[in-house]
Structure formats: C-alpha cells, structure tokens
C-alpha positions as CSV (number, residue, x, y, z in Angstrom):
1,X,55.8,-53.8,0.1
2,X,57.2,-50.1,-0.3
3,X,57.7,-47.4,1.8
4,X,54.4,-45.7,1.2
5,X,52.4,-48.7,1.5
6,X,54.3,-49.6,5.6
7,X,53.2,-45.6,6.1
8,X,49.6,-46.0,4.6
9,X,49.5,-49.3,6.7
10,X,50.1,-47.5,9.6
11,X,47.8,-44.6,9.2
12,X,45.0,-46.6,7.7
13,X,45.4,-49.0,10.9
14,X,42.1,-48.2,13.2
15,X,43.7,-47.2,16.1
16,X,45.9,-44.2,14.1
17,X,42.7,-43.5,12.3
18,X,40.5,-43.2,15.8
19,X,43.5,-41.0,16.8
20,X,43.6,-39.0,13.9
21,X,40.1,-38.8,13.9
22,X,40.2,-37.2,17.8
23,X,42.7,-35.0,17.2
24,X,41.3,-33.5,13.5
25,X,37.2,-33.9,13.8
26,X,37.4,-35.6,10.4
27,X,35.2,-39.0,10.6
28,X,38.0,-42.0,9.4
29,X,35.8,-42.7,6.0
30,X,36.7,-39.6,4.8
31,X,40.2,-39.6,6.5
32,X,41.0,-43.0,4.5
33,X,40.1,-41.2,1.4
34,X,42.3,-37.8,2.4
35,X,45.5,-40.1,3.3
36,X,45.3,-42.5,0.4
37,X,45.3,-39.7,-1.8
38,X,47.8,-37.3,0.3
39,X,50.4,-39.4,1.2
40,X,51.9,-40.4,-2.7
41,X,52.2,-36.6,-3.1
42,X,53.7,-35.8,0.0
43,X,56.2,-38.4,-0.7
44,X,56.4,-37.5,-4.5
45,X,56.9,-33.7,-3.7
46,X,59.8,-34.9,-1.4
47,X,61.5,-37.1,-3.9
48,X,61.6,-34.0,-6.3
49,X,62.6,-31.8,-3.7
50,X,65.8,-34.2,-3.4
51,X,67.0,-33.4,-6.9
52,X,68.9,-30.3,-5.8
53,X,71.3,-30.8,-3.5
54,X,69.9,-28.3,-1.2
55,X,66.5,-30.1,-1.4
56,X,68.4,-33.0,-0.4
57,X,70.4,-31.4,2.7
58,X,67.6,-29.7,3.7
59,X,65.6,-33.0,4.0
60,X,69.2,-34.7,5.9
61,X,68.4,-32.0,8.3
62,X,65.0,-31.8,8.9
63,X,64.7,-36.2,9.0
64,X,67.7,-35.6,11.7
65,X,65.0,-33.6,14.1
66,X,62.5,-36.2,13.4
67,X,63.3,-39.1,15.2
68,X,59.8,-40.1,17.3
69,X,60.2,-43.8,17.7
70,X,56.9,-43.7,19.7
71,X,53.6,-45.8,18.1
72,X,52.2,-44.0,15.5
73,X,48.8,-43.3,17.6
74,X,51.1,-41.7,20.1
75,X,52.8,-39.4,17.5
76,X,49.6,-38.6,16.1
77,X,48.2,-37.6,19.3
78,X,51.1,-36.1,20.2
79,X,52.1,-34.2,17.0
80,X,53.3,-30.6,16.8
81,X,50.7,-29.9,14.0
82,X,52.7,-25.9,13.9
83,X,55.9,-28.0,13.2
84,X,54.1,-30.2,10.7
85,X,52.9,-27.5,8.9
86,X,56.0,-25.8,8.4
87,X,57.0,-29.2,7.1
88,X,54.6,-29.4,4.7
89,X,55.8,-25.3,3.9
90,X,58.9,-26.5,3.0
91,X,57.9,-30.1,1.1
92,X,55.1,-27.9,-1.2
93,X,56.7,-25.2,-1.4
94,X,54.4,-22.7,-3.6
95,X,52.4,-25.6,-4.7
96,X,50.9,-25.7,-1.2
97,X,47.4,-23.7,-1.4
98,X,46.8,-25.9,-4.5
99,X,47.6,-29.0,-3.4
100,X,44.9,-28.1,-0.7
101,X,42.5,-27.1,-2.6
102,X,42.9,-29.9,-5.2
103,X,42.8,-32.4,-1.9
104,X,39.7,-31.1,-0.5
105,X,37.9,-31.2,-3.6
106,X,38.9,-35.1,-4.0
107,X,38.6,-36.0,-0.3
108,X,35.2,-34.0,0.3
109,X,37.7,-32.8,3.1
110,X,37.4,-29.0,4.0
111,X,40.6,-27.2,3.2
112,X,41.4,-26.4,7.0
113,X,40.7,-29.8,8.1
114,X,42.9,-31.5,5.6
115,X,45.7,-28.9,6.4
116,X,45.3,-29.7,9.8
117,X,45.0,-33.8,9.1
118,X,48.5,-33.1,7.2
119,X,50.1,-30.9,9.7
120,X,49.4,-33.7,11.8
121,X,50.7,-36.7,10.3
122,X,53.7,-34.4,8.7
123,X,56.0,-34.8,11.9
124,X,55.2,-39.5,11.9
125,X,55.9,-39.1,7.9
126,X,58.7,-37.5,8.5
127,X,59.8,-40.0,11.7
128,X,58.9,-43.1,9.3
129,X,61.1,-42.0,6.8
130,X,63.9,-41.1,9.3
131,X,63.5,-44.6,10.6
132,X,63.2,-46.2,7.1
133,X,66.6,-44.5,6.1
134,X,68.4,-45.2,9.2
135,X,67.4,-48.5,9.4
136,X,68.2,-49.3,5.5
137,X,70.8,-47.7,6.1
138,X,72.7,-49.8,8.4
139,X,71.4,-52.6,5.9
140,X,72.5,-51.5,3.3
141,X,76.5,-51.6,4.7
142,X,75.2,-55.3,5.4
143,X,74.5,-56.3,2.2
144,X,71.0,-55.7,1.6
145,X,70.4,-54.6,-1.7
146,X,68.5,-51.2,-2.2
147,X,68.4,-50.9,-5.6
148,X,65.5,-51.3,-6.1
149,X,63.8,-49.8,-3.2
150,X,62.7,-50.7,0.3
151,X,60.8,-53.8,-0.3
152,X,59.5,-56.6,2.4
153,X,62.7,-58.7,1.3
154,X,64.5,-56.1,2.7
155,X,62.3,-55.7,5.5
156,X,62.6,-59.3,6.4
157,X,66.2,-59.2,6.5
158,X,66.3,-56.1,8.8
159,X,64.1,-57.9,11.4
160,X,65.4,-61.3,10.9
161,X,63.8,-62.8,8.4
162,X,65.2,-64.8,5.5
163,X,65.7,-63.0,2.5
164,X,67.9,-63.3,-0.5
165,X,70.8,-60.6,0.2
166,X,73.2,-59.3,-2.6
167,X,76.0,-57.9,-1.3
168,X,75.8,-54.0,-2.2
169,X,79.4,-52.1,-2.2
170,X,80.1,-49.1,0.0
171,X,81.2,-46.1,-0.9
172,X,81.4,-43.0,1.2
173,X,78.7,-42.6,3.5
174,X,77.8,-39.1,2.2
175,X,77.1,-40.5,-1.7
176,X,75.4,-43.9,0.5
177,X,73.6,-40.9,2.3
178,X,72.4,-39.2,-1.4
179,X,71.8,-42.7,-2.8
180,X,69.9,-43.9,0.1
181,X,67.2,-40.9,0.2
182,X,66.9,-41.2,-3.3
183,X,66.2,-45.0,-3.5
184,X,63.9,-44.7,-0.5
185,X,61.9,-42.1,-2.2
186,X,62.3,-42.9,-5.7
187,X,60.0,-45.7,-4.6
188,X,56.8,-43.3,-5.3
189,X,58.4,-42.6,-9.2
C-alpha cells in the first residue's frame, strides 16, 4: 500500500467523508468521485514541483508548517480552507484554473465546490505527507528500505510489525532529506 492509497483510505473513510461533506455541501457520492480523481494529481503536481530545487525547499518548508497530528475528520473540520488554497496556488501553479475546470467536468463537481473540497483537504494532504516523511524518515536511518517507496512492509516495520528490513546507508541528512521527498512522492510516477 502507497502513500496515496493510506490518504485516499483516509478521506474515502465515512466519517472524513460525512465531514467533508458538512463542511463543503457536496453529497460523499460525488465527493468519492472528486477525491479519487484529485488526489493522484495533487500528489503528481508535487512530485514535479520537487524537481527544482526550489520546488523541493519550498515543499521542506511548507510540510514543516503542516504538522496537524489531529484525526483526519478533525483536520477536515477544522481546516484553514484560505491556507489550503494558497497551497494548492503554489502546488498548480498556472495550471490551477484548468485543473479545476477539467475536475469539475469529471466529478460533475461545480468548480467552486471542488476548489473549496481541495482547499479543504489541502492543509491533512499536506499533514499526511509531513507525517509520512517524518516518520520514514526516522525509518529509514533504521534500516527500512525506501527504495522503492512507502509500502505496507515499511509500514509494518514502523508500527511494529514484522517486515523484511534491508539495511539502507546514510548519508547526510540534507541528500536523505532530497531522497526521501522524492521516493515518497515518486510513488504516484
């Protein structure tokens, strides 16, 4: 299991959907249908924002003010959907109004709502992945291998499980930092 399918998981759950739902006025049906389809491109637009290295320190810096740990219903009902849509700004760049557009036309989703559905899961995408790369993180100086991407082996071995662990060498933890985002997010390629 990969990184997008733990976040899908989550927001697909019922309880994130009922909250989502609340907090947007979009029924879940067509919610499901608007965050199956968003969240590979969010998540696809950040991995190629990464190539640069100022994509990549801007994304450093913006995963080290998202750092909710709260339940994901509680984020959504809580979410700065202003801050979340500056995050999505800044992860579509000019693309934006057409990845809208091109959402709401798939989704059946009016183009204010899904802005608003995006602003407000932008801020828990954005904690997930914080979480994800801290945690891997600290795994990944443990031995868990991350070449080939968050998986639920590596999962299992962060919380305990049993796993097969190869012993991964560590290098400064500024190229670790660069290799981790990438491998976390490289996961949507």
């Amino acid at each position: 299991m990969n990184l997008l399918a733990l976040l899908l998981s989550s927001l697909l759950s019922s309880s994130s959907l009922g909250s989502l739902s609340n907090n947007t006025g979009v029924q879940k049906p067509q919610l499901s249908k608007l965050l199956i389809l968003a969240l590979p491109l969010i998540l696809k637009y950040m991995t190629s924002n990464t190539q640069s290295q100022s994509g990549l320190s801007s994304l450093f810096g913006a995963l080290a003010g998202h750092q909710n740990r709260g339940t994901v219903e509680d984020q959504i009902t809580n979410a700065d959907v202003e801050d979340g849509q500056k995050i999505l700004g800044h992860i579509f760049g000019n693309d934006q109004n057409q990845v809208v557009d091109e959402l709401s036309k798939e989704s059946g989703v009016d183009a204010g709502d899904v802005m608003n559905v995006l602003g407000t899961i932008a801020p828990y995408v954005m904690s997930g992945l914080s979480a994800a790369t801290q945690s891997a993180h600290s795994q990944q100086a443990s031995g868990v291998d991350l070449s080939d991407g968050l998986d639920l082996g590596d999962l299992m071995s962060m919380f305990g499980g049993s796993a097969v662990q190869q012993q991964a060498p560590v290098a400064n933890s500024a190229t670790n930092g660069t290799q981790l985002i990438n491998s976390l997010l490289s996961m949507m390629q």
